[in-house]
C-alpha positions in Angstrom: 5.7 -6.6 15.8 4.5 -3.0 15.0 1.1 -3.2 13.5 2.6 -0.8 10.6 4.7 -3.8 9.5 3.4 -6.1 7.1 3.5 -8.8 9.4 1.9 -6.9 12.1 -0.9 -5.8 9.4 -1.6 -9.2 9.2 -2.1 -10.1 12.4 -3.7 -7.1 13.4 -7.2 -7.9 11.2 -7.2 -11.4 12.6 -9.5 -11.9 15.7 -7.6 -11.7 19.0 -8.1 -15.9 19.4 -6.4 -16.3 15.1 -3.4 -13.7 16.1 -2.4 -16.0 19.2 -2.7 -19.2 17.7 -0.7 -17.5 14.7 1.5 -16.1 17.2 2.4 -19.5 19.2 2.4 -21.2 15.7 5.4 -19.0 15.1 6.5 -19.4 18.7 6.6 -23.4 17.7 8.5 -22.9 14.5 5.2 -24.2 12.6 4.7 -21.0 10.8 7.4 -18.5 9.7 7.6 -14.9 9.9 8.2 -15.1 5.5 5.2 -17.7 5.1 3.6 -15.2 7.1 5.0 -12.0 5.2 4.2 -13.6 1.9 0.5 -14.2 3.4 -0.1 -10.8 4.1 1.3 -9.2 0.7 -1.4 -11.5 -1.2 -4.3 -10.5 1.1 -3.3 -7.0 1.1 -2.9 -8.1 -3.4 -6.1 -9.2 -3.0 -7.9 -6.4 -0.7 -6.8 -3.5 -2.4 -6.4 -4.6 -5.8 -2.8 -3.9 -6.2 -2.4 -7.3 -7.7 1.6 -7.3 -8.8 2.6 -3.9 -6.1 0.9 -5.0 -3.1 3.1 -2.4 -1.9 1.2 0.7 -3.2 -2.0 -1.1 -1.7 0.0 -1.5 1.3 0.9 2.3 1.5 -2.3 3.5 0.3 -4.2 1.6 3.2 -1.6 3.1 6.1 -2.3 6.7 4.3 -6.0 6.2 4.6 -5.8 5.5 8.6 -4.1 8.8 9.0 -6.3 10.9 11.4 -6.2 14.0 8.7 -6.9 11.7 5.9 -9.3 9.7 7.6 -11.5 12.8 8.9 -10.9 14.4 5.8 -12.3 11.0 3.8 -15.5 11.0 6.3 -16.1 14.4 6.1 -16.5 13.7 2.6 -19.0 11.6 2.9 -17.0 7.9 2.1 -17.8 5.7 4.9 -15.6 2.6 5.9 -18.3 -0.1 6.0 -19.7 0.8 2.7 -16.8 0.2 0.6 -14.1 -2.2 -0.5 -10.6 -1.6 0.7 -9.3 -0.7 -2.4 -12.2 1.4 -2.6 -10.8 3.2 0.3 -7.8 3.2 -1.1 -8.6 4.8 -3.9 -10.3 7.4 -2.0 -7.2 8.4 -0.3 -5.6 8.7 -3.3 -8.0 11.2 -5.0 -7.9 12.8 -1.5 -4.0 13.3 -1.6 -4.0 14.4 -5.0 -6.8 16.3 -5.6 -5.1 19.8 -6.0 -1.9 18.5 -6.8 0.3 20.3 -9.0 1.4 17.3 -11.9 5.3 17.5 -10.7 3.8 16.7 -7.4 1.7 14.3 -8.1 4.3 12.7 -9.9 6.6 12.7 -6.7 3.5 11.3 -4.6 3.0 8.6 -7.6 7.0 7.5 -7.6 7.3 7.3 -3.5 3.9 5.1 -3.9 5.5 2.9 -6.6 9.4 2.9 -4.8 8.8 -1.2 -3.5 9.3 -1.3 0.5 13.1 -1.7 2.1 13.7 -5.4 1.8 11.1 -6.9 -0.5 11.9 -7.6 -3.9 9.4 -6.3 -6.8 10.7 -8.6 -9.1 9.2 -7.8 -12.6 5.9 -5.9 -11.0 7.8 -2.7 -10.9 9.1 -2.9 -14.4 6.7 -1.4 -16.8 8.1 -1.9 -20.2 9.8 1.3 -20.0 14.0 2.2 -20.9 15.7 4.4 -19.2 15.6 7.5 -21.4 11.5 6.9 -22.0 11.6 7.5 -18.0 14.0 10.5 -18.4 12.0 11.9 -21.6 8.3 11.5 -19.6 9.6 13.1 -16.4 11.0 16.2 -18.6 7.9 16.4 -20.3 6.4 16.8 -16.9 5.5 20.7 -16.6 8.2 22.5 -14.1 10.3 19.7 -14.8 13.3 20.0 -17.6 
């Protein structure tokens, strides 16, 4: 498993002793990779505070690990051990759109909040909003029409 999957993620904070007893549990057919999938959304929920789009969270977190991002984030005086990790998350965020243009911070905002290949955002993506109210915000949007 890559440690950029979500399953991977999860077994990547666990001590090296937790990830191989996870890992044989699997190997055993105790523990599945979805009871492990839906384990790791709802600690990365948790951790980053992206409570119904762990998946923002998720990206956010992979973002902030970036070598650019993460010098830039230290040379900017936010430190790793003193803050949450939705904290850090956050940080990124302001980082990657801090001199944004609003069309495209828009575009980073809408690949943040596209749900993952394969995993269902059930009614966490939907926010109340028809069609044309999306249409009529994203022409409102300057250089947009």
């Amino acid at each position: 498993m890559e440690r950029t999957s979500i399953e991977g993620l999860i077994l990547a904070v666990l001590s090296d002793d937790d990830a191989d007893a996870v890992f044989e549990a699997m190997l055993d057919a105790e523990i599945f990779e979805e009871q492990l999938i839906e384990s790791a959304t709802a600690l990365i929920a948790e951790l980053t505070g992206y409570d119904k789009r762990w998946w923002v969270g998720y990206k956010l977190a992979l973002i902030a690990g970036n070598t650019e991002v993460l010098g830039a984030l230290v040379l900017k005086g936010v430190r790793a051990w003193d803050v949450s990790l939705g904290e850090w998350c956050a940080a990124a965020y302001a980082l990657c759109t801090q001199n944004a243009k609003p069309e495209d911070k828009f575009k980073f905002d809408a690949q943040l909040d596209t749900p993952l290949p394969g995993y269902d955002a059930g009614d966490a993506w939907d926010d109340g909003m028809s069609l044309d109210e999306m249409v009529q915000m994203a022409r409102s949007m300057p250089g947009m029409r």
